[in-house]
C-alpha positions as CSV (number, residue, x, y, z in Angstrom):
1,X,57.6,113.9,110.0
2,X,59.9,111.0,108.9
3,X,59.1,112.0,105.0
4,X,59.5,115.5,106.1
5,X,63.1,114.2,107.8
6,X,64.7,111.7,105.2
7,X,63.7,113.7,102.4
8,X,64.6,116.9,102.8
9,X,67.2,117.3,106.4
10,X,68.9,113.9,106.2
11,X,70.5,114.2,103.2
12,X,72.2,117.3,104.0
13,X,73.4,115.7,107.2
14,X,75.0,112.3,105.4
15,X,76.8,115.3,102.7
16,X,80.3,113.8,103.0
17,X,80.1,113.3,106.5
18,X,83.2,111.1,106.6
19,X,85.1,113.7,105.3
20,X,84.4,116.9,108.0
21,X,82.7,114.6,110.7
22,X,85.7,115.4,112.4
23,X,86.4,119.0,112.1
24,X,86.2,121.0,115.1
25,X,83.8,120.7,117.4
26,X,82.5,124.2,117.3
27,X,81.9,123.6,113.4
28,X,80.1,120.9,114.5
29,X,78.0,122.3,117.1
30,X,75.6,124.4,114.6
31,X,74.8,121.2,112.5
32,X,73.7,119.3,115.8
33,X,71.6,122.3,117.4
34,X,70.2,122.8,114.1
35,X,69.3,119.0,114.3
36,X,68.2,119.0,118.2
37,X,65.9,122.2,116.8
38,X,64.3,120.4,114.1
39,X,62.8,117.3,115.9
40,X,61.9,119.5,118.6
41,X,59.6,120.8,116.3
42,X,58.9,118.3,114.2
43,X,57.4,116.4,117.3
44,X,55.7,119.7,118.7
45,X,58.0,119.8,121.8
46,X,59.0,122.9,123.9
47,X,62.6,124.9,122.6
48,X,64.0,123.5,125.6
49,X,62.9,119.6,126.0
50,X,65.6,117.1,126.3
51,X,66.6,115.8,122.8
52,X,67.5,112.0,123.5
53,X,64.5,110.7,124.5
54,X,62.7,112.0,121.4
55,X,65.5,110.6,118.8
56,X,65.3,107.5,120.5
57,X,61.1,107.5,120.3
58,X,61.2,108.5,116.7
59,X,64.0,106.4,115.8
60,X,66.2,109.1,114.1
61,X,70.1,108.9,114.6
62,X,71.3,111.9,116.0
63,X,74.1,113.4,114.5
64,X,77.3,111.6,115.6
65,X,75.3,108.1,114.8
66,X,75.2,109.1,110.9
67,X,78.9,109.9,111.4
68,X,79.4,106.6,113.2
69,X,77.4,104.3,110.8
70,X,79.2,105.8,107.3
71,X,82.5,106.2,108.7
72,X,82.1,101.9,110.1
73,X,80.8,101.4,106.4
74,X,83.6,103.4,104.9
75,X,86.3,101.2,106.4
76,X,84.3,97.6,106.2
77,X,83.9,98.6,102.3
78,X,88.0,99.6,102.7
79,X,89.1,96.3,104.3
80,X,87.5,94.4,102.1
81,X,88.6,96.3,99.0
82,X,85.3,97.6,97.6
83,X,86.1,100.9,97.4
84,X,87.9,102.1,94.1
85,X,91.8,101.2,93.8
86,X,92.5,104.8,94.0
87,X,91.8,104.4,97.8
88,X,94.4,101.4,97.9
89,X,97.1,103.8,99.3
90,X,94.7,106.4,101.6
91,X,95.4,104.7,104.5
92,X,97.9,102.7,106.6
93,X,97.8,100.1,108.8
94,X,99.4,100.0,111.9
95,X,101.9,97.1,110.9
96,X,103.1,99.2,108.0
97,X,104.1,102.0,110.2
98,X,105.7,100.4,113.0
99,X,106.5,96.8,114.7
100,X,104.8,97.2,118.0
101,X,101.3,96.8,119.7
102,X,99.4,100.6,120.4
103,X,95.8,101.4,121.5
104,X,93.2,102.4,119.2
105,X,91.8,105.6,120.1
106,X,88.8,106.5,118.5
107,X,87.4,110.3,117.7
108,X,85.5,111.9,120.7
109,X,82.3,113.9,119.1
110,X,79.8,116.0,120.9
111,X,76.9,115.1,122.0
């Protein structure tokens, strides 16, 4: 199954994922069913078992992980200037746009 999974399904899933990981969440929702549908039957589960206990068994990262882990390597390789220099002026910190403290607020994805 994990041959089955990294070879063929996971690479579609990682496709630019820092790019549209945030897009709607009804966009979304078809890539994660699709997901949910594949390890059920992958492990030879029943359409309607609960999928987080068979992610976490067959160590998989569900959707919003691989969304997670390339969008926290995406800005480690930005803050330490490893990406190209055309990236140098993509993004801007929050001293550059204004002199006082505000919360970070981080993307809320589906589950």
């Amino acid at each position: 199954m994990k041959t089955f999974y990294y070879s063929l399904l996971y690479p579609y899933f990682q496709y630019c994922i820092t790019v549209w990981g945030l897009t709607y969440p009804t966009n979304l929702n078809c890539l994660i069913l699709l997901q949910k549908h594949i390890i059920r039957i992958g492990i030879k589960k029943p359409f309607d078992a609960h999928t987080d206990p068979l992610f976490r068994d067959s160590k998989f990262l569900k959707f919003v992980d691989i969304y997670s882990l390339h969008l926290g390597k995406f800005m480690y390789s930005y803050n330490n200037n490893l990406l190209p220099p055309s990236f140098s002026n993509f993004l801007l910190r929050m001293n550059q746009v204004h002199c006082y403290n505000t919360p970070i607020l981080y993307p809320i994805l589906p589950d």
